[in-house]
Gaussian input, Z-matrix of N, CA and C with variables (Angstrom, degrees):
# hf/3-21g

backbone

0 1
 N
 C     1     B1
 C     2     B2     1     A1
 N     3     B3     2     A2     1     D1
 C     4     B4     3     A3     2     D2
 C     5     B5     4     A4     3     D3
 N     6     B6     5     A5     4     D4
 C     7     B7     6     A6     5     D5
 C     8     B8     7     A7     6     D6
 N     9     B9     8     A8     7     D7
 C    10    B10     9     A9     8     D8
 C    11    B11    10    A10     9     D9
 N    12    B12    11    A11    10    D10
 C    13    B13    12    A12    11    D11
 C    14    B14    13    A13    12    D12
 N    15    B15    14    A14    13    D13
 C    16    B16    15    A15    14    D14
 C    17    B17    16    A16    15    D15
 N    18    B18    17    A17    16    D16
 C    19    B19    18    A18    17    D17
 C    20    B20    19    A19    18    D18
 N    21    B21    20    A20    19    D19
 C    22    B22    21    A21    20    D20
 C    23    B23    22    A22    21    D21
 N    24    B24    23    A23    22    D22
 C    25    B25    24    A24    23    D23
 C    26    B26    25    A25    24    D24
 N    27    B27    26    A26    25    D25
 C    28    B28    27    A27    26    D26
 C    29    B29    28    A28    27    D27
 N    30    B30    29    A29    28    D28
 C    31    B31    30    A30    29    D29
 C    32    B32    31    A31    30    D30
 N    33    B33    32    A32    31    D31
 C    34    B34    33    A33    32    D32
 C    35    B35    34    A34    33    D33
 N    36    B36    35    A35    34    D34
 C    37    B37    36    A36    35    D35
 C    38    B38    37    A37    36    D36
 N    39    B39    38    A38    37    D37
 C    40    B40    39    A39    38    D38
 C    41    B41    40    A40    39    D39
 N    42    B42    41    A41    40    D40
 C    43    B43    42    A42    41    D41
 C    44    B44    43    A43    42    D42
 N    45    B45    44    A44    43    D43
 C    46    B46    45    A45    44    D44
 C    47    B47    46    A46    45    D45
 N    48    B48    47    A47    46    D46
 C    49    B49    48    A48    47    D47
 C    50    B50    49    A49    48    D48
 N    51    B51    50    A50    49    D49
 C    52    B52    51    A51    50    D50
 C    53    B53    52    A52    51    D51
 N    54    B54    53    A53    52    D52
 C    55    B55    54    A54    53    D53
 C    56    B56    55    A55    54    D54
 N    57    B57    56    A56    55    D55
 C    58    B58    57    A57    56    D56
 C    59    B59    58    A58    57    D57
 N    60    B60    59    A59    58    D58
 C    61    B61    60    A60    59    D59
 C    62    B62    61    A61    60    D60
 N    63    B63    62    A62    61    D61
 C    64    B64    63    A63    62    D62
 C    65    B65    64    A64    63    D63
 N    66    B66    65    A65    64    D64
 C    67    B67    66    A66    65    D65
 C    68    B68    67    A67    66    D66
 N    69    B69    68    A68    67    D67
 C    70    B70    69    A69    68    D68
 C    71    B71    70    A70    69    D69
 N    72    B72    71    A71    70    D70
 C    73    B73    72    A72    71    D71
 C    74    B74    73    A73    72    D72
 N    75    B75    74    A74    73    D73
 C    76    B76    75    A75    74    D74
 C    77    B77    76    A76    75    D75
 N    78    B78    77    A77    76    D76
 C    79    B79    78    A78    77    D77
 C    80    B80    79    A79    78    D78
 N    81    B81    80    A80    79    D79
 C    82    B82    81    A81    80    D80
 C    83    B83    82    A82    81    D81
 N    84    B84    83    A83    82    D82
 C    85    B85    84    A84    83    D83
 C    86    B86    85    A85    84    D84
 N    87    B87    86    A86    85    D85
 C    88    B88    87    A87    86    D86
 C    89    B89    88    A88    87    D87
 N    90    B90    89    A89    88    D88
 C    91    B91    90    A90    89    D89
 C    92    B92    91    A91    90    D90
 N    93    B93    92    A92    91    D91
 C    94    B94    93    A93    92    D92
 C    95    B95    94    A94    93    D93
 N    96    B96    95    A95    94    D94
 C    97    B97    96    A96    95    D95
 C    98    B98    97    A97    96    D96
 N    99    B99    98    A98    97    D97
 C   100   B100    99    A99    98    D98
 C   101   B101   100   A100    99    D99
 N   102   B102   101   A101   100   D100
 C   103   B103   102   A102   101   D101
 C   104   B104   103   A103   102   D102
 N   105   B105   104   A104   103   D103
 C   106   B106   105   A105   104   D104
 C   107   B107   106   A106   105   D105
 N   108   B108   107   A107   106   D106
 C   109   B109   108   A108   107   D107
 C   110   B110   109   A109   108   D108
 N   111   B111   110   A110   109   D109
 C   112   B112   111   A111   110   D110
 C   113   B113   112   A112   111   D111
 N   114   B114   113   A113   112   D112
 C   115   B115   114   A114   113   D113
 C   116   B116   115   A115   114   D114
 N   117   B117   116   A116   115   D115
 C   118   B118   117   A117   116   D116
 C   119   B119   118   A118   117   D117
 N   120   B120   119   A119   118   D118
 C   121   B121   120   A120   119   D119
 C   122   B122   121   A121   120   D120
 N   123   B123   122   A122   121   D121
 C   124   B124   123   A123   122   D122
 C   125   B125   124   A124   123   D123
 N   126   B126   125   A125   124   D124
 C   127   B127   126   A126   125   D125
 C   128   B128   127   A127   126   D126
 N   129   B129   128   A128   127   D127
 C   130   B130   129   A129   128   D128
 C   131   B131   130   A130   129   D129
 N   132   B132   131   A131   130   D130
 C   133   B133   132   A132   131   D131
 C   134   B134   133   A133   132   D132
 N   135   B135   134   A134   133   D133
 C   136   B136   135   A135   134   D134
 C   137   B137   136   A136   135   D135
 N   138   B138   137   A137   136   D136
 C   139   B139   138   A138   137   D137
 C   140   B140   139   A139   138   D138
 N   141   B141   140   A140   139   D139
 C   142   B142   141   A141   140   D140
 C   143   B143   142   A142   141   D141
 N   144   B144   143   A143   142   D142
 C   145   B145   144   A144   143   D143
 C   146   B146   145   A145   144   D144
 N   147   B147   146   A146   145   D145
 C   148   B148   147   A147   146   D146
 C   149   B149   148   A148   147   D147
 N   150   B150   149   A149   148   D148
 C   151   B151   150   A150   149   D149
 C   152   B152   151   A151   150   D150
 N   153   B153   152   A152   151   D151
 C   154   B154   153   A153   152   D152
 C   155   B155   154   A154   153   D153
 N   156   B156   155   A155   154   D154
 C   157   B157   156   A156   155   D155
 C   158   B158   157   A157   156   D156
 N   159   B159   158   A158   157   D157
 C   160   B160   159   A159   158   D158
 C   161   B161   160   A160   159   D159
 N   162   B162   161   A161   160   D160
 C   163   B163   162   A162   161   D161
 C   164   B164   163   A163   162   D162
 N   165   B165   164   A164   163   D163
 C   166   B166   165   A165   164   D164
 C   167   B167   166   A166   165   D165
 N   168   B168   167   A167   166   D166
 C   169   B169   168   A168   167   D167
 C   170   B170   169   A169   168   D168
 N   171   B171   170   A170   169   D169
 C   172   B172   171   A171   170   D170
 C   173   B173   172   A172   171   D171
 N   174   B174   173   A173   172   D172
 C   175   B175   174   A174   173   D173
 C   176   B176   175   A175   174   D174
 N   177   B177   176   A176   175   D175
 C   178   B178   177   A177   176   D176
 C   179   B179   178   A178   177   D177
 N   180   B180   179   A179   178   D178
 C   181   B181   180   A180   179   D179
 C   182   B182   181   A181   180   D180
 N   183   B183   182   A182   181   D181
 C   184   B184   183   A183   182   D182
 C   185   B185   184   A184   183   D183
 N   186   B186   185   A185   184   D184
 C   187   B187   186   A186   185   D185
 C   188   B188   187   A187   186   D186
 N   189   B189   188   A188   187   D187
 C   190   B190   189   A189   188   D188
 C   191   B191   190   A190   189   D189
 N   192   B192   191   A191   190   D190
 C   193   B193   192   A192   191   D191
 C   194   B194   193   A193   192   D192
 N   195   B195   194   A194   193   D193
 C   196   B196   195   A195   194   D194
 C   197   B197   196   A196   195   D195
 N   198   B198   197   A197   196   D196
 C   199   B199   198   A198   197   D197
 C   200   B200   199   A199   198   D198
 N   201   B201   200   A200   199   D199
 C   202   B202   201   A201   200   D200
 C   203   B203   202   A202   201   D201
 N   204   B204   203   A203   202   D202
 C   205   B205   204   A204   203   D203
 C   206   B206   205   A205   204   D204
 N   207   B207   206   A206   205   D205
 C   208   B208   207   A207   206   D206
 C   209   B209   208   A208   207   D207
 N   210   B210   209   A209   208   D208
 C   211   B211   210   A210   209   D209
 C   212   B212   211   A211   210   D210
 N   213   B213   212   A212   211   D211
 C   214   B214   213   A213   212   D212
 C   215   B215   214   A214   213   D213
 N   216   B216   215   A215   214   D214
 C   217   B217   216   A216   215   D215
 C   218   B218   217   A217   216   D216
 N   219   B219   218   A218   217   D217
 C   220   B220   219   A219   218   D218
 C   221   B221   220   A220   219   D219

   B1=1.4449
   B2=1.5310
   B3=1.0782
   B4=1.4879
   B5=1.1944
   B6=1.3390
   B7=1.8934
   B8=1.8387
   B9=1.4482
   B10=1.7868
   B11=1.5817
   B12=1.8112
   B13=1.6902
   B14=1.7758
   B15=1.5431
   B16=1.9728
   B17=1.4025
   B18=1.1704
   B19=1.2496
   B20=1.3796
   B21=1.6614
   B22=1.8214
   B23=1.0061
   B24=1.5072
   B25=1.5942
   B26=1.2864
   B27=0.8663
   B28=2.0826
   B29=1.7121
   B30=1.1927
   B31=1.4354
   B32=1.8133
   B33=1.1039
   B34=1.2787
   B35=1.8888
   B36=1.3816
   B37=1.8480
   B38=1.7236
   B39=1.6131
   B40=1.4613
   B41=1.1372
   B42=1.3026
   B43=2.0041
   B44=1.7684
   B45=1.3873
   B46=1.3438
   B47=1.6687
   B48=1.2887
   B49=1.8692
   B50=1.3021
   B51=1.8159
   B52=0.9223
   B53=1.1190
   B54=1.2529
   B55=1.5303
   B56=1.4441
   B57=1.5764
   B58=1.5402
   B59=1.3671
   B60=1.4416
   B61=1.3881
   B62=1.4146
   B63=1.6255
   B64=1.6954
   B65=1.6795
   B66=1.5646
   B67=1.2533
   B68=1.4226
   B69=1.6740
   B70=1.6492
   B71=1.4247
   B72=1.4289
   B73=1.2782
   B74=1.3817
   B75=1.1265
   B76=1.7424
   B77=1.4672
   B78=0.7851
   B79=1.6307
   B80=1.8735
   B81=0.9870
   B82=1.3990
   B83=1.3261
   B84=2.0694
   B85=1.2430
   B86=1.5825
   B87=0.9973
   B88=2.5261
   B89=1.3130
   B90=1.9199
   B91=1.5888
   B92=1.0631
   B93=1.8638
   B94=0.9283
   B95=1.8486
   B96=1.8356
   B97=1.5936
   B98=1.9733
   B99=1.1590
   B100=1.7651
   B101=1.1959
   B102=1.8147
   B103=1.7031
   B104=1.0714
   B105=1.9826
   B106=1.1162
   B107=1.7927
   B108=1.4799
   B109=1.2703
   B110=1.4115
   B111=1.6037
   B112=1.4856
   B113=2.0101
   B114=1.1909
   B115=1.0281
   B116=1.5086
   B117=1.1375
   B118=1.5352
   B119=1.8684
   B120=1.1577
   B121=1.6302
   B122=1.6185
   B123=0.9556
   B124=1.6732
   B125=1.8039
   B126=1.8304
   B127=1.2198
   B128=1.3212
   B129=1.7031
   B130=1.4859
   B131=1.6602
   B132=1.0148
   B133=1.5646
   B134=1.6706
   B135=1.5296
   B136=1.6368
   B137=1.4642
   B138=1.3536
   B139=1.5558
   B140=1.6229
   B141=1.1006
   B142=1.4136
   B143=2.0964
   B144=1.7935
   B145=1.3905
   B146=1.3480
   B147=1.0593
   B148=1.7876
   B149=1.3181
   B150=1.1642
   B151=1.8575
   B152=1.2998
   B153=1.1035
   B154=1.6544
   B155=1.9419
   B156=0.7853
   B157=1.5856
   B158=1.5144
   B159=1.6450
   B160=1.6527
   B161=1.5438
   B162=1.5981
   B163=1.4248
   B164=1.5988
   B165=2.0132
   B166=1.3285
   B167=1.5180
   B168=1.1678
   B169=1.6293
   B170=1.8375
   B171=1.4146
   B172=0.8618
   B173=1.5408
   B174=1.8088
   B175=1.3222
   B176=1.5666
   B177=1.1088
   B178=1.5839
   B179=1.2600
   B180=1.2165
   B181=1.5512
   B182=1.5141
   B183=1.5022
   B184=1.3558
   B185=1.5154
   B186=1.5339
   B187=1.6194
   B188=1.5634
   B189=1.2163
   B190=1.5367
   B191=1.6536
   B192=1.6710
   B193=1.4285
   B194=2.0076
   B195=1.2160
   B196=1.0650
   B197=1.7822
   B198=1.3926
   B199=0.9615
   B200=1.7372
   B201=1.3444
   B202=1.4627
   B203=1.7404
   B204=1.5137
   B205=1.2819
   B206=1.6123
   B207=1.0444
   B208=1.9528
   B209=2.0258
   B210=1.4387
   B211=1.9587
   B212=1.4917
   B213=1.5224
   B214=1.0194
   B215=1.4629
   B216=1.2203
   B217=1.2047
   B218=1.6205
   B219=1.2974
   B220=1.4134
   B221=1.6210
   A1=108.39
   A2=124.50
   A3=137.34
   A4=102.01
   A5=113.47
   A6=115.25
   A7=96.26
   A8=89.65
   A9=96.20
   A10=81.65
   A11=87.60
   A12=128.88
   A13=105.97
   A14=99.10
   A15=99.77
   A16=101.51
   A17=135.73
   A18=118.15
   A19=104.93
   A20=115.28
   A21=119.84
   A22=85.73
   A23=109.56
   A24=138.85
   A25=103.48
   A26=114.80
   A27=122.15
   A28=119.95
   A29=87.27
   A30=90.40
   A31=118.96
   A32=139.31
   A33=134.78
   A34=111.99
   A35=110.16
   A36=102.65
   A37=121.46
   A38=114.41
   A39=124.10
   A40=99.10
   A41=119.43
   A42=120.75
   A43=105.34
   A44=109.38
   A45=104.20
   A46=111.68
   A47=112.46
   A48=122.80
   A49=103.31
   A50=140.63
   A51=135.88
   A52=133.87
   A53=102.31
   A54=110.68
   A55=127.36
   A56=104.16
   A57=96.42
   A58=136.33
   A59=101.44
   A60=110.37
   A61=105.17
   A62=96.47
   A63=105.99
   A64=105.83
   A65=106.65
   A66=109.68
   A67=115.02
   A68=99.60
   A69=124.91
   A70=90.78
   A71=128.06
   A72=121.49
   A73=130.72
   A74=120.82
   A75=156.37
   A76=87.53
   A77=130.74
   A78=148.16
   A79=103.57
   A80=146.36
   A81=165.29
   A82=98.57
   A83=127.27
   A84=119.53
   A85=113.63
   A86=101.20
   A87=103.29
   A88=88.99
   A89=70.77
   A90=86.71
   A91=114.83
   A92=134.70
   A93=137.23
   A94=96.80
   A95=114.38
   A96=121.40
   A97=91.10
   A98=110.63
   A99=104.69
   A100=111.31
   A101=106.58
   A102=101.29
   A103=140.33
   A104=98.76
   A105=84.04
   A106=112.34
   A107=121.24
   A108=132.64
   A109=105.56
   A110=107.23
   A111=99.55
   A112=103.87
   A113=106.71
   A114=109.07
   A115=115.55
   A116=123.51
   A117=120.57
   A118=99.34
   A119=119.70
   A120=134.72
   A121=115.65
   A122=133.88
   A123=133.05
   A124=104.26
   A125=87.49
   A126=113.37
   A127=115.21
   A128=106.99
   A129=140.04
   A130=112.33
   A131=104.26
   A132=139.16
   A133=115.30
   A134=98.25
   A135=132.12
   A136=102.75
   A137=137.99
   A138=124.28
   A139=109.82
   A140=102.97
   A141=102.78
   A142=99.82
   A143=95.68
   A144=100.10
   A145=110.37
   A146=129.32
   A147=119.77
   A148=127.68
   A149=135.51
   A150=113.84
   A151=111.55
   A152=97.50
   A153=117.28
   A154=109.82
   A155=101.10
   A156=101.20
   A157=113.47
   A158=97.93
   A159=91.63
   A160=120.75
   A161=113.91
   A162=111.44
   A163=129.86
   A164=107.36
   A165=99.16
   A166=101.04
   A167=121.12
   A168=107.74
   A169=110.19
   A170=132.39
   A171=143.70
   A172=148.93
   A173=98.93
   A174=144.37
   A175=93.89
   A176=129.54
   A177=120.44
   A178=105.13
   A179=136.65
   A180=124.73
   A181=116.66
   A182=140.99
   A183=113.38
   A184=136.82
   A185=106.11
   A186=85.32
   A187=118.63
   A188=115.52
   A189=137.60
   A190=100.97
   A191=102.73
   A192=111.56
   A193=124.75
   A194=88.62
   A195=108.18
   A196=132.39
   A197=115.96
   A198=139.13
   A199=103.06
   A200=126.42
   A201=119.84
   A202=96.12
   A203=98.46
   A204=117.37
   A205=111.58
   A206=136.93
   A207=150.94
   A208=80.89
   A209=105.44
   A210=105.86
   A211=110.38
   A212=142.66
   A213=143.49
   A214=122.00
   A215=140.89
   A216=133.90
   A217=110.81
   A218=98.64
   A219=106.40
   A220=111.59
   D1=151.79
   D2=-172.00
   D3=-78.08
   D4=136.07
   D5=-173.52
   D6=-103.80
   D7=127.45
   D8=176.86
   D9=-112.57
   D10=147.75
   D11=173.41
   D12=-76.69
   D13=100.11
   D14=175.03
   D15=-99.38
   D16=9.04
   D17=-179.37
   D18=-165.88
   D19=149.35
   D20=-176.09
   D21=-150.49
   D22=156.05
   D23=-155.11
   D24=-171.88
   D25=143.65
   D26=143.20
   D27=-111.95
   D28=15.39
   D29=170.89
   D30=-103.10
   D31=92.37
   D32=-170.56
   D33=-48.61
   D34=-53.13
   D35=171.30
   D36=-57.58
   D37=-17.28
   D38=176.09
   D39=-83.76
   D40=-44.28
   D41=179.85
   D42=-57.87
   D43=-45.51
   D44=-169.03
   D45=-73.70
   D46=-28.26
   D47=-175.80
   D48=-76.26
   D49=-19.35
   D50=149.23
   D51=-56.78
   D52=-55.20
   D53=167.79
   D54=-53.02
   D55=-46.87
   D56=163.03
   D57=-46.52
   D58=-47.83
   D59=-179.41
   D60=-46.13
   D61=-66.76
   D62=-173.79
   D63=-23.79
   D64=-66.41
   D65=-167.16
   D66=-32.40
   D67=-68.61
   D68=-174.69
   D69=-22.33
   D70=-68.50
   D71=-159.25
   D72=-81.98
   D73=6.42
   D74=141.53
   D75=106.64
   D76=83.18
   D77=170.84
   D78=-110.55
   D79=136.23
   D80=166.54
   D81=-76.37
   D82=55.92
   D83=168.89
   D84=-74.23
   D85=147.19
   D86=150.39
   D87=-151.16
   D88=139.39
   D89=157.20
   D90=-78.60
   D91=177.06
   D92=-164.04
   D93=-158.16
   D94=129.73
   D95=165.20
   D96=67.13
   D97=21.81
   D98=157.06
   D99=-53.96
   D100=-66.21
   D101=179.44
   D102=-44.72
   D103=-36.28
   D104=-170.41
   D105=-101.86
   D106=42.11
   D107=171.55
   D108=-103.42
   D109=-24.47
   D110=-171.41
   D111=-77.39
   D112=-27.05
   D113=-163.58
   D114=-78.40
   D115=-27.57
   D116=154.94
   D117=151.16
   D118=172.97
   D119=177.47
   D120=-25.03
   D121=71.95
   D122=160.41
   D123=-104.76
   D124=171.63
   D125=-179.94
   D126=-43.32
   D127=-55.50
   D128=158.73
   D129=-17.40
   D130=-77.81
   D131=172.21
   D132=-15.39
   D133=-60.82
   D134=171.80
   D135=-41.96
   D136=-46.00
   D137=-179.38
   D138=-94.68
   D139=4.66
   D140=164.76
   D141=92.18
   D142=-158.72
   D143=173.42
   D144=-92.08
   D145=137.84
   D146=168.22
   D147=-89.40
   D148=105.86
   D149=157.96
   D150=-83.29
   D151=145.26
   D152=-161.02
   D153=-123.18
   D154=137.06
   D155=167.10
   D156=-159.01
   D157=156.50
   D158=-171.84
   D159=-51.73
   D160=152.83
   D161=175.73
   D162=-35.38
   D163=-40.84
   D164=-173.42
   D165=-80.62
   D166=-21.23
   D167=-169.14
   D168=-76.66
   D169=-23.10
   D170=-177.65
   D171=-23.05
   D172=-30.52
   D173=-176.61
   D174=-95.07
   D175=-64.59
   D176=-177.22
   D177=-81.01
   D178=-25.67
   D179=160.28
   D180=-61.84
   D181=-43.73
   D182=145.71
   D183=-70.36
   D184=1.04
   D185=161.24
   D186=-89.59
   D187=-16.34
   D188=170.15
   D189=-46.91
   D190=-67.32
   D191=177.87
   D192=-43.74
   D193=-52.15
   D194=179.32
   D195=-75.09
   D196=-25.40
   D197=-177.98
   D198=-58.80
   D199=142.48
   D200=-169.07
   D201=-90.75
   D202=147.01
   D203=-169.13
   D204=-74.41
   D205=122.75
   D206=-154.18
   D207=-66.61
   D208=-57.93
   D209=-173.36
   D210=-46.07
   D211=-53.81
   D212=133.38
   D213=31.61
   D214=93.68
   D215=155.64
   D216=108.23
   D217=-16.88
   D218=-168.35
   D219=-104.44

């Protein structure tokens, strides 16, 4: 299945806390162009980090993303 991009960052520890989550919730996340953000200014670089997940899961992976965090406020 075709992996659509639910989330962009330039932050590599925000790329990775997404992804976890994703995981946690058995979602088929990867990151995507980590390395090559860590490594300094490319073409690459310019769209940032990607999390990726397959096309059908995509829709509940941004409401996952998006959904406000329960730790929050408290």
């Amino acid at each position: 299945m075709k992996p659509v991009t639910v989330y962009t960052t330039f932050d590599s520890a925000d790329a990775q806390l997404v992804h976890s989550r994703l995981e946690a919730a058995g979602f088929d996340a990867e990151v995507v162009h980590e390395a090559a953000a860590l490594t300094g200014p490319s073409t690459v670089t310019t769209q940032g980090i990607l999390i990726q997940v397959p096309e059908d899961q995509a829709e509940d992976a941004r409401n996952l993303i998006n959904a406000p965090s329960e730790d929050k406020g408290q």
